[in-house]
C-alpha positions in Angstrom: -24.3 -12.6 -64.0 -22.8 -9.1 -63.5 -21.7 -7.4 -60.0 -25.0 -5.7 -60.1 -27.2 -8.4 -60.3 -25.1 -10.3 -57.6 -25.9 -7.5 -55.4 -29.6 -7.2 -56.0 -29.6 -11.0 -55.4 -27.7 -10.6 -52.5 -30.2 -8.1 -50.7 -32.8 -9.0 -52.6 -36.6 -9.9 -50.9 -37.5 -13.2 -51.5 -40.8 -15.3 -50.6 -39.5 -16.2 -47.1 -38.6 -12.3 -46.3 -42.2 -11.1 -46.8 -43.0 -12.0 -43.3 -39.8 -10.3 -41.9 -40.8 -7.0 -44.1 -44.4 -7.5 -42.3 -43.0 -7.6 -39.4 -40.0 -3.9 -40.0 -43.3 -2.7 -41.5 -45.3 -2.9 -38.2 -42.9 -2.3 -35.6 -43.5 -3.3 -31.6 -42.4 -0.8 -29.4 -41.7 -2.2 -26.6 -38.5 -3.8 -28.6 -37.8 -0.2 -30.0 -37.0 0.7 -26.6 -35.2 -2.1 -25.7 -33.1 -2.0 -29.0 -32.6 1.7 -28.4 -31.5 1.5 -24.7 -29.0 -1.2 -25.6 -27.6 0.8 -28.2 -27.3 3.9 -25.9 -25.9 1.4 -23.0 -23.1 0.1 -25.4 -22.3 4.0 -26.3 -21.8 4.6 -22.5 -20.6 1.7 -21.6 -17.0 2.0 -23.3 -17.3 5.8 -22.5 -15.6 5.8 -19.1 -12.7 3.2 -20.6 -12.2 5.3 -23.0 -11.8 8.5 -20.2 -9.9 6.6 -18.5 -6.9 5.8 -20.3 -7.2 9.2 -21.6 -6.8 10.9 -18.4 -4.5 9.1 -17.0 -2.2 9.3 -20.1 -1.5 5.6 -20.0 -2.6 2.1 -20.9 -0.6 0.6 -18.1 -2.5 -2.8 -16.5 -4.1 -3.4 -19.9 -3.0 -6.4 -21.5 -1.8 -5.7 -25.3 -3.5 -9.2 -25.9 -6.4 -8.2 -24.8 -6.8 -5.7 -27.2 -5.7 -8.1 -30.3 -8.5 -10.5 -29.3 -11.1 -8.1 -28.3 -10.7 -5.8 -31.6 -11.2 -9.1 -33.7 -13.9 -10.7 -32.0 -15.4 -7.4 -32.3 -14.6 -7.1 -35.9 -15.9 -11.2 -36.7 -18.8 -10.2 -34.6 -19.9 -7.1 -37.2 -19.0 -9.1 -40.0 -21.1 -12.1 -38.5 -24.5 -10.2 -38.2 -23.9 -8.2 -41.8 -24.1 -11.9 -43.3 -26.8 -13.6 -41.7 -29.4 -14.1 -43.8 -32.1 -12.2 -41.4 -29.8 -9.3 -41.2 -29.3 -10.0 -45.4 -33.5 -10.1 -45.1 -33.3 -6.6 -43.2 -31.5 -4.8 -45.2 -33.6 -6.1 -48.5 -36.3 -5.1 -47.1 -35.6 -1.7 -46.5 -36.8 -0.7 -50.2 -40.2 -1.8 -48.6 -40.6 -0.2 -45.7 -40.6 3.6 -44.8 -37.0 4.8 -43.1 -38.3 5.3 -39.9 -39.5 1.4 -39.9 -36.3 0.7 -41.7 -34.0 2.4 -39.1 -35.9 0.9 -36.2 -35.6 -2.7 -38.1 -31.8 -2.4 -38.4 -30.9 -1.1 -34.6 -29.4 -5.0 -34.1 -26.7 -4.1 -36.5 -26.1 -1.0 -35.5 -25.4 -2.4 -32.2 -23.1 -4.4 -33.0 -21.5 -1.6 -35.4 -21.2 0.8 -32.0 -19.7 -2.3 -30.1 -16.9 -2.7 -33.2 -16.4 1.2 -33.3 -16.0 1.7 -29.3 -13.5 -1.4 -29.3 -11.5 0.5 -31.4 -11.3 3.5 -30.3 -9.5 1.8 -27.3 -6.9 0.0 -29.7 -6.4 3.2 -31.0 -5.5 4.6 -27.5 -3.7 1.8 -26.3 -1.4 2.2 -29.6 -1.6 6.0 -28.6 -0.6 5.5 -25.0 0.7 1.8 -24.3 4.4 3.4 -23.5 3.5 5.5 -21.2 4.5 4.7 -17.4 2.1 4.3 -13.9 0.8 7.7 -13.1 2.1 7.1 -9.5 5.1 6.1 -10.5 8.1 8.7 -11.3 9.2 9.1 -14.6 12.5 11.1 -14.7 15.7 10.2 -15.6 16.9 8.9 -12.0 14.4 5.6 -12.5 14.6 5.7 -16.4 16.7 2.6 -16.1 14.7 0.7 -13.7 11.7 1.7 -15.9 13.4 0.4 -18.7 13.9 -2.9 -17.2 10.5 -3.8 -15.6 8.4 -3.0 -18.9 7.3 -6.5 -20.2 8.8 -7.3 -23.3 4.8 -7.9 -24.5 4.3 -4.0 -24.4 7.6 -2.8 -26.6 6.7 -0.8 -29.4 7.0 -3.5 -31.8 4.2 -5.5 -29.7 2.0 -2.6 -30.1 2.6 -2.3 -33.7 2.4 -6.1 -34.2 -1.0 -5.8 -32.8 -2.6 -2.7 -34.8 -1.4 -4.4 -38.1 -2.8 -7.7 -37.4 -6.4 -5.9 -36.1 -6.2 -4.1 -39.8 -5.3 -7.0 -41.9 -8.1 -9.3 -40.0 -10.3 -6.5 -41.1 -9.6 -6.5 -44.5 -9.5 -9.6 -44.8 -13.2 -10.2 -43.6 -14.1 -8.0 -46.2 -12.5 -9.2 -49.2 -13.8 -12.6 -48.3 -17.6 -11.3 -48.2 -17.2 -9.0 -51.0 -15.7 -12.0 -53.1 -18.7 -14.6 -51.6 -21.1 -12.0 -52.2 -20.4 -11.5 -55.6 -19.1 -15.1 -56.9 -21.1 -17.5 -54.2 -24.0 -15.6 -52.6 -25.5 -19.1 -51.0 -22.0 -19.9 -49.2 -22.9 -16.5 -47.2 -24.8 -18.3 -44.5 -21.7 -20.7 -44.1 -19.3 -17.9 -44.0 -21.6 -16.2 -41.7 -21.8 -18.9 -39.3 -17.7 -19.5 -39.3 -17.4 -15.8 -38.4 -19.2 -16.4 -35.6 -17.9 -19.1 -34.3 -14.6 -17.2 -35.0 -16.0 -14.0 -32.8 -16.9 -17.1 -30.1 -13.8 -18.2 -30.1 -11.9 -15.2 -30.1 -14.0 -14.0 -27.5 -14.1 -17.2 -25.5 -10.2 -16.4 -24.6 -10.5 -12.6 -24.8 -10.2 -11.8 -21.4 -7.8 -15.2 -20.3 -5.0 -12.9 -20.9 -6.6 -9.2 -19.2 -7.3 -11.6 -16.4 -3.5 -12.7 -16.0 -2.7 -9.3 -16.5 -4.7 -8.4 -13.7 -3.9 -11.5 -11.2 -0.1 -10.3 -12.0 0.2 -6.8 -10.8 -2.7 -7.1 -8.2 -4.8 -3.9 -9.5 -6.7 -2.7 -12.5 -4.2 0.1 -13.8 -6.1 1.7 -16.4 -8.8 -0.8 -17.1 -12.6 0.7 -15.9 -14.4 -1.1 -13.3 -17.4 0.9 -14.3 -17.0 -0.3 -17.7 -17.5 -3.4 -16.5 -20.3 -2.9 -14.2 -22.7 -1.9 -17.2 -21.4 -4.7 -19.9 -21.1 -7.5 -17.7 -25.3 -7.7 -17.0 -25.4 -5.4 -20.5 -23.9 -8.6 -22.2 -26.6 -11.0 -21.2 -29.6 -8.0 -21.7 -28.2 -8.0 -25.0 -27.8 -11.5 -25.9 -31.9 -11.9 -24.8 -32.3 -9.2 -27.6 -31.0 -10.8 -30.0 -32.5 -14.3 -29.8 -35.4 -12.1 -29.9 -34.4 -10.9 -33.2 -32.7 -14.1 -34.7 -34.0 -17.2 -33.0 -31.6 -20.0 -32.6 -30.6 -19.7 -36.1 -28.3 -17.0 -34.9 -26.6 -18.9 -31.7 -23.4 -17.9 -33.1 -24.7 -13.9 -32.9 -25.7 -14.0 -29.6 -23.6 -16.4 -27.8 -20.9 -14.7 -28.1 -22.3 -12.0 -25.5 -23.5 -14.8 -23.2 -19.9 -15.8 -23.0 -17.9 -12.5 -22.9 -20.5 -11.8 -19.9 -19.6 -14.5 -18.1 -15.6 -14.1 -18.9 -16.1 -10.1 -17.7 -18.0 -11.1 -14.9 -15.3 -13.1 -13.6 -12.6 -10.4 -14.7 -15.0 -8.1 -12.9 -15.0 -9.8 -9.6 -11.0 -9.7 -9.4 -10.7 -6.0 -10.4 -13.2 -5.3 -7.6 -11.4 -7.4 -4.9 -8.1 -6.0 -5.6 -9.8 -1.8 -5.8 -11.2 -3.0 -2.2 -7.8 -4.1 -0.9 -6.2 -0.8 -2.3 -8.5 0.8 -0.6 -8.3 -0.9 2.9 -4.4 -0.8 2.7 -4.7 2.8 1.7 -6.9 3.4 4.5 -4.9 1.3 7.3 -1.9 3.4 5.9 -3.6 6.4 6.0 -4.4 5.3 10.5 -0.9 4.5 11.5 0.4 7.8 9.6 -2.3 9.6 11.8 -1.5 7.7 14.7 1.6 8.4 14.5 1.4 12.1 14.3 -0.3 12.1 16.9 1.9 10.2 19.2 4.3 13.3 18.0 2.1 16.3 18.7 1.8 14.1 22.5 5.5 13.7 22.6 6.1 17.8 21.8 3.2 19.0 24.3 5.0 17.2 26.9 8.4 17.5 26.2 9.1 20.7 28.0 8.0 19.2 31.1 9.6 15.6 30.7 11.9 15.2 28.1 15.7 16.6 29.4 17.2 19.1 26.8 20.8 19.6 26.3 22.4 22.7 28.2 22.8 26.1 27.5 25.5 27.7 25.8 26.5 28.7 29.2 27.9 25.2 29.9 30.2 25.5 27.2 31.5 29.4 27.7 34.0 30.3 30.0 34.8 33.8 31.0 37.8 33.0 32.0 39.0 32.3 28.3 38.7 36.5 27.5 41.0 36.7 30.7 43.5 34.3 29.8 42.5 32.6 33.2 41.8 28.8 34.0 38.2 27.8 33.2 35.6 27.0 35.8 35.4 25.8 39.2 39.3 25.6 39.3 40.5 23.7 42.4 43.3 26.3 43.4 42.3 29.9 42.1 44.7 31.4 44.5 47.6 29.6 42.3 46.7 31.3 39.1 46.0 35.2 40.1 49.2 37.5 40.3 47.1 40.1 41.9 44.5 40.9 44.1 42.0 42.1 41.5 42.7 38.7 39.2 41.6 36.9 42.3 38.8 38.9 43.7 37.5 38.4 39.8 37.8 35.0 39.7 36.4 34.3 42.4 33.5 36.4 41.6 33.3 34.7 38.3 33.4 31.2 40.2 30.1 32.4 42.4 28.3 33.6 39.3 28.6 29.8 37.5 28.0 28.4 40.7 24.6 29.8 40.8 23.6 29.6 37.4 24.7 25.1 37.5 21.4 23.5 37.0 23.3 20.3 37.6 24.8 19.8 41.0 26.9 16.7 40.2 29.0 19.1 37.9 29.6 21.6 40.9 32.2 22.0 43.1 31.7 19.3 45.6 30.1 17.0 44.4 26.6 16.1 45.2 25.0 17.7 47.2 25.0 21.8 47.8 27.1 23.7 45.3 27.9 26.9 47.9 29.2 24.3 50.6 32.9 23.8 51.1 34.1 19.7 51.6 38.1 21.4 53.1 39.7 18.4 54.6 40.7 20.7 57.7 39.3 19.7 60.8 35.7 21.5 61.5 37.4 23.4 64.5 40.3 24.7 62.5 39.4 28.3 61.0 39.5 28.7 57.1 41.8 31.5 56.0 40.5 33.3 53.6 41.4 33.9 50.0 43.6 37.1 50.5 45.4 35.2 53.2 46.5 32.6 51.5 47.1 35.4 48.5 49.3 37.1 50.7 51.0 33.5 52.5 51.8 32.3 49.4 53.9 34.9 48.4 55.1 36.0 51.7 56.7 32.4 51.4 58.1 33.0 48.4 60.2 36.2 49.2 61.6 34.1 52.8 62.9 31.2 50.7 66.6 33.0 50.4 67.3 33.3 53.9 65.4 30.0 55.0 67.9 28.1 52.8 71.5 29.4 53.6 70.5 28.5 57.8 69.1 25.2 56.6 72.3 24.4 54.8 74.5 25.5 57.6 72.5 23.1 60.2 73.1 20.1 57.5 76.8 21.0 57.5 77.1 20.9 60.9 75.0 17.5 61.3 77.5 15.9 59.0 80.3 16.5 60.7 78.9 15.2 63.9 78.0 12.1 62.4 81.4 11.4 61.1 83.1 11.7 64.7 80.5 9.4 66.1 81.4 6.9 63.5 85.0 7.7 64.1 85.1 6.8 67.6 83.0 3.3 67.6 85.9 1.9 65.5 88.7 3.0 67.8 86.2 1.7 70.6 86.5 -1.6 68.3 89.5 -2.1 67.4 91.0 -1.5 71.1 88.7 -4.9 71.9 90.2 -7.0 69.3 
């Protein structure tokens, strides 16, 4: 038999198809709309993953396993409904049946064919973008070594590779397997079909074990789409019940596998939710104390001209005397330092002046207590002299000194030689006893 006549076999319309073409010939409606709004609900449903990791210019938090089991489920899955023998029936009938009733007849398939394409597109991003670091996390050259070490080993370049080779050779080989059944042994189809689909089961059975350790590791959902989620995880089971519609338990291995991925998203959906909700409260708790705490500093500023002490003015640490050459402030003798009148009268006009500008009494002269009051240790009765007084005593004394010292020393000449007689005449006075 030639290739030709393999093929018309293959999709040929024989007596048990009649009723099928029957049935593609007189459409319901209501499963039109169904098939339709499925097929518009897968479209969507990938959309925002899709946005995602293109927006954020990484695949980071999406496991590269993940992607290797979801493209080939997806893949076995396509390949699985193409061999059935209702879709085989579908197709056959086609020649029957206008293309409105034929287009309508083959939406199943085309679902599927949407889900295969939309899975991958996101291989093709995640080979596009797996590299790429956190978006909250810097990427210059200062944390290019720390970046270096804490990417997994599972994400290098040759992982991502590894994984868009083995999503193309599964592919091809799928095909080359139905092409070579279809042609050489069309009634192994069914059989082929159904291990396809128990492949897809499989494959899809563990699909999201490793997303889901992914996930559980770094405790948030990186690039992967909650909303995604939200519309496949009840999607999966809406679309499962349309199927059975369409292929009966026959095709159990066609729709269980979107009974199962539901309830494996479902469950990937409920972590990615509680860990977005504790980003979110942790964000939000961060987001009081930062608040709190600036406001404990606006409090602290309104009031700390009133409370807080500041440090002194520059007045505290300036000295006029230093332009004068004089001794600094509140000197304890200021009459012992001027040469002249004017050097005293200005100094102690200098030490009045500080005097009243000391905002700290225990720094005064004194002491505590007033600043202006004098603590002389002369008796209260005894008048003070004043500062030209003592100006003018001190070097009054100073110019007698000469004249004060030459009568001093006669006096202690004269002492001495007293002294000596006296000590003379007690040893005559004992020696005459002995």
């Amino acid at each position: 038999m030639s290739d030709a006549a393999h093929v018309a076999a293959l999709f040929s319309v024989g007596a048990t198809a009649v009723d099928r073409c029957e049935i593609m010939a007189r459409p319901n409606m209501t499963n039109i709309v169904a098939s339709l709004f499925i097929l518009i609900g897968l479209l969507v449903s990938y959309l925002p993953q899709h946005w995602r990791i293109y927006s954020r210019g990484t695949a980071e938090g999406i496991s590269p396993y993940f992607v290797l089991l979801g493209t080939t489920s997806a893949t076995a899955g396509f390949a699985n409904i193409l061999t059935t023998e209702p879709s085989r029936q579908d197709i056959a009938c086609c020649k029957l049946v206008g293309p409105l009733d034929c287009a309508f007849g083959l939406l199943g398939i085309a679902q599927l064919g949407v889900q295969w394409m939309c899975f991958i597109a996101i291989m093709v991003l995640y080979l596009v973008y797996f590299r790429a670091a956190s978006p909250d996390q810097p990427s210059d050259a200062e944390v290019e070594a720390e970046t270096e070490a804490e990417i997994d080993p599972k994400t290098s370049r040759t992982t991502a590779l590894l994984v868009g080779t083995v999503c193309v050779l599964h592919a091809v080989v799928i095909v080359a397997v139905t092409v070579v059944l279809s042609l050489s042994h069309p009634d192994s189809l069914n059989n082929w079909a159904d291990f396809l689909g128990v492949m897809a089961a499989m494959l899809a059975a563990v699909q999201y074990l490793p997303q889901i350790w992914t996930t559980w590791r770094i405790k948030h959902v990186g690039s992967l789409s909650i909303p995604m989620m939200c519309i496949q995880t009840p999607g999966g089971v809406v679309f499962a019940i349309s199927l059975y519609s369409r292929l009966g338990l026959r095709g159990w291995s066609t729709w269980g596998i979107f009974v199962l991925s539901a309830l494996m998203q479902g469950s990937l959906l409920a972590m990615a939710m509680y860990f977005e909700i504790a980003r979110e409260n942790a964000e939000a708790a961060a987001n009081r104390r930062a608040a709190a705490r600036s406001a404990r500093r606006a409090a602290r500023g309104a009031q700390g001209s009133l409370s807080v002490p500041k440090r002194p003015g520059t007045f505290r640490t300036y000295s006029e005397a230093y332009d004068d050459t004089l001794p600094g402030p509140y000197t304890a003798h200021p009459e012992s330092y001027a040469e002249t009148p004017d050097e005293l009268d200005r100094l102690w006009y200098r030490e009045e002046r500080q005097i009243n500008n000391e905002t700290r009494p225990l720094l005064a002269p004194g002491g505590i207590g007033n600043p202006h009051r004098s603590y002389s240790s002369r008796s209260i009765n005894e008048p003070q002299q004043t500062p030209h007084a003592r100006f003018s005593s001190r070097h009054s004394g100073s110019r007698k000194k000469g004249s004060g010292g030459s009568s001093s020393a006669g006096k202690t000449k004269e002492s001495g030689s007293s002294s000596s007689k006296k000590s003379k005449s007690s040893n005559k006075d004992k020696s005459s006893k002995k």
